[in-house]
C-alpha positions in Angstrom: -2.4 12.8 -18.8 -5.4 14.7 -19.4 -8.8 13.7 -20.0 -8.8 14.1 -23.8 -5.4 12.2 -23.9 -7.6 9.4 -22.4 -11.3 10.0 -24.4 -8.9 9.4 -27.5 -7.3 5.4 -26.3 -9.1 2.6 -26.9 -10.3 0.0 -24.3 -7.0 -2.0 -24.0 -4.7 1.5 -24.4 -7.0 3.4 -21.9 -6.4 0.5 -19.5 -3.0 0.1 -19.7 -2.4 3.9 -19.4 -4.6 4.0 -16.6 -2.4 1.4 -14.6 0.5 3.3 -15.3 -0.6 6.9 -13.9 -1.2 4.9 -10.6 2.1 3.9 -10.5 3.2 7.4 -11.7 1.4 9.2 -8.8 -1.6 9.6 -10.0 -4.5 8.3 -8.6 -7.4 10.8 -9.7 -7.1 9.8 -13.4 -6.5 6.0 -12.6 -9.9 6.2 -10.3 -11.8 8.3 -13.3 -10.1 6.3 -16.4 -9.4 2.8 -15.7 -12.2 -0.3 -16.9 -9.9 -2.5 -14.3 -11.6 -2.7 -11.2 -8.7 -3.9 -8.9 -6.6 -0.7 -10.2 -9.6 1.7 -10.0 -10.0 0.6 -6.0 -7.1 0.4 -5.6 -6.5 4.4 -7.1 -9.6 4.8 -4.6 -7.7 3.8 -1.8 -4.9 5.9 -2.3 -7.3 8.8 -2.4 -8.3 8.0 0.7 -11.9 6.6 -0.4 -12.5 3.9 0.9 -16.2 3.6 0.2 -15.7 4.1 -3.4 -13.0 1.7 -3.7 -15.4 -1.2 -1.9 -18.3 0.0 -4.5 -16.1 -1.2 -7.7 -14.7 -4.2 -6.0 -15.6 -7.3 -7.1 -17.7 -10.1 -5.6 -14.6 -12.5 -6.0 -12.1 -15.2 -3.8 -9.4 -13.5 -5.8 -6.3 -12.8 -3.5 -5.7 -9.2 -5.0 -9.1 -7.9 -4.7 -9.3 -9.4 -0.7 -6.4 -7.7 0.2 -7.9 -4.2 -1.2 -11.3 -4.8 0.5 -9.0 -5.3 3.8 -7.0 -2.2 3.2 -10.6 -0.5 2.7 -12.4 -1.9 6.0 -8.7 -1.0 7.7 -9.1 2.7 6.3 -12.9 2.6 7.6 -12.0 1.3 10.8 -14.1 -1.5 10.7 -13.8 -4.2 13.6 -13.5 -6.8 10.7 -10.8 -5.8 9.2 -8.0 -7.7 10.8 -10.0 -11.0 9.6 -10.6 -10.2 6.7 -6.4 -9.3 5.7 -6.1 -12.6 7.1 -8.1 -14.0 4.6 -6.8 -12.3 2.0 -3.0 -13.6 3.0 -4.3 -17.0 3.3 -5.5 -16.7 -0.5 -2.5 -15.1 -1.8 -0.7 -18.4 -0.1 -3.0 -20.7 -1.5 -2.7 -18.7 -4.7 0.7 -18.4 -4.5 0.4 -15.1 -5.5 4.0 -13.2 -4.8 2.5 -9.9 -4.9 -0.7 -10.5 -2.8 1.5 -12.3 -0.3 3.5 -9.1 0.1 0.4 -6.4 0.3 -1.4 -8.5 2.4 1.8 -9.0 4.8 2.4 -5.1 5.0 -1.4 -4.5 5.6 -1.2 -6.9 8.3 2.5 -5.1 9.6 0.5 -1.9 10.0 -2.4 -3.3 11.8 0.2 -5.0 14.0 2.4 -2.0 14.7 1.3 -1.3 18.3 2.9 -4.7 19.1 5.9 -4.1 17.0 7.5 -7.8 17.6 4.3 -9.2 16.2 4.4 -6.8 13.2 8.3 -7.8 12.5 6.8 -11.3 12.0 4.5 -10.7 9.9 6.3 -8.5 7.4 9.4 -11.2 7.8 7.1 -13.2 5.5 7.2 -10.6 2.6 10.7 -10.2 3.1 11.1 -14.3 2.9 9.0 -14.2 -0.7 11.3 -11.4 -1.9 14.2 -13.9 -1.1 12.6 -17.0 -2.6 11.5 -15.2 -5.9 15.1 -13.6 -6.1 13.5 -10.1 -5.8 14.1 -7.1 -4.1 12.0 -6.5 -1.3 9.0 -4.7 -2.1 9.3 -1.0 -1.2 6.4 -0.1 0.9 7.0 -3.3 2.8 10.5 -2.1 3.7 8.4 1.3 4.8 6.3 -0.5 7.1 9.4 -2.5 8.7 10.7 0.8 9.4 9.0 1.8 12.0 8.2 -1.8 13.0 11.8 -1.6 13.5 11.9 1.6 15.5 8.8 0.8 17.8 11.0 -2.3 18.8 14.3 0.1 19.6 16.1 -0.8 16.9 16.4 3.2 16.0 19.7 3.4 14.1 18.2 0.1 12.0 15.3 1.4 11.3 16.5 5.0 10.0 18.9 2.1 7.6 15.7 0.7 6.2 14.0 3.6 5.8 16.7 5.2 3.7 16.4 2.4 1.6 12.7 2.6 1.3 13.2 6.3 0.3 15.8 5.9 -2.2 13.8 3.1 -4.4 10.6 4.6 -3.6 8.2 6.4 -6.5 7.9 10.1 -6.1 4.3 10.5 -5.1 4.3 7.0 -3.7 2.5 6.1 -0.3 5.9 4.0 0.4 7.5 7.7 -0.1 5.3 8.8 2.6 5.7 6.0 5.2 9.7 6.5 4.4 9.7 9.9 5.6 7.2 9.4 8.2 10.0 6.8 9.6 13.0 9.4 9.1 10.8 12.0 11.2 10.4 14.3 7.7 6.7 15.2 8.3 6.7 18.2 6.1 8.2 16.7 3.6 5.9 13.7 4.2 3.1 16.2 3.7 4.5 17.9 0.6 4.6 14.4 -1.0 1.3 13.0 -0.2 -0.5 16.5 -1.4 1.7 16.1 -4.9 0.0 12.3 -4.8 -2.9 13.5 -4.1 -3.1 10.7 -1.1 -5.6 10.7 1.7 -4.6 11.3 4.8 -6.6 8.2 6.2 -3.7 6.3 4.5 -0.8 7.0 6.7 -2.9 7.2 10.4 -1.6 4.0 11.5 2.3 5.6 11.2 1.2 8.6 13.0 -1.0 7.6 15.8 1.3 5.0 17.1 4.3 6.7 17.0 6.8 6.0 20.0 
């Protein structure tokens, strides 16, 4: 996927290309290529950018583009944060937006994981749309739960769900990362997120509150 590959698609080719090297692993050329803001910030995100992914975001009550300025202010450490994913899960609801239910319940599982009872609660509701919508539960969700799971002693449970994470995850995937963060793989951890060229600001919350 390299930048003349890209020069050469027209608008509606470039963008769907674009959506697909994000979900590939590769979030350099969706940041550079893509005319969809949501996927560019969201690319920005995954590169550990946070600033850059609020700069393209747009002024909007749209559930998908709330829970990416949360993930954004969560990466910058901003107090408002926490509020601010709690809008964005009360718009997927009202939305009933499947997807933005589920990112907005993991986002909210990370910023929960100190109290790990709280954050099984919270990501109980992704698992619950998974169910409803007949889906399997979103990987990086499972991730999270992981070591929600393990900060709450369920060790030998939480190694099962993070197996399964691992095992449906994308190569270069953050959910890769938080997989192996929850087996205790950091090197391999590592060895992903530098072939996904993911920031490290990404995965501090599964590091710093380790048990």
């Amino acid at each position: 996927m390299t930048d003349p590959f890209f020069a050469a698609l027209n608008a509606e080719e470039r963008l769907a290309q674009a959506a697909q090297a994000l979900a590939l692993g590769y979030p350099d050329v969706a940041a550079r290529w893509s005319a969809d803001p949501l996927v560019q910030a969201a690319a920005y995100l995954r590169l550990g950018q946070p600033l850059q992914a609020l700069a393209v975001l747009p002024e909007t009550q749209e559930a998908r583009a709330a829970v990416l300025e949360a993930r954004a202010s969560w990466q910058l450490q901003r107090s408002d944060a926490g509020p601010l994913a709690e809008n964005a899960r009360r718009l997927a609801r009202q939305a009933g937006d499947a997807g933005a239910i589920v990112a907005g319940a993991a986002l909210l599982g990370e910023m929960h994981l100190p109290e790990p009872r709280q954050a099984l609660r919270t990501l109980a509701e992704g698992l619950k749309v998974a169910e409803i919508i007949s889906e399997p539960a979103d990987v990086y969700l499972l991730a999270v739960l992981a070591h929600a799971q393990a900060r709450s002693g369920g060790l030998a449970k939480a190694r099962q769900t993070a197996q399964k994470a691992y095992s449906r995850s994308p190569e270069r995937s953050p959910a890769r990362v938080v997989a192996l963060l929850a087996l205790r793989c950091p090197r391999d951890a590592d060895e992903v997120a530098a072939a996904g060229k993911l920031g490290a600001v990404w995965f501090r919350p599964f590091i710093s509150a380790e048990p």
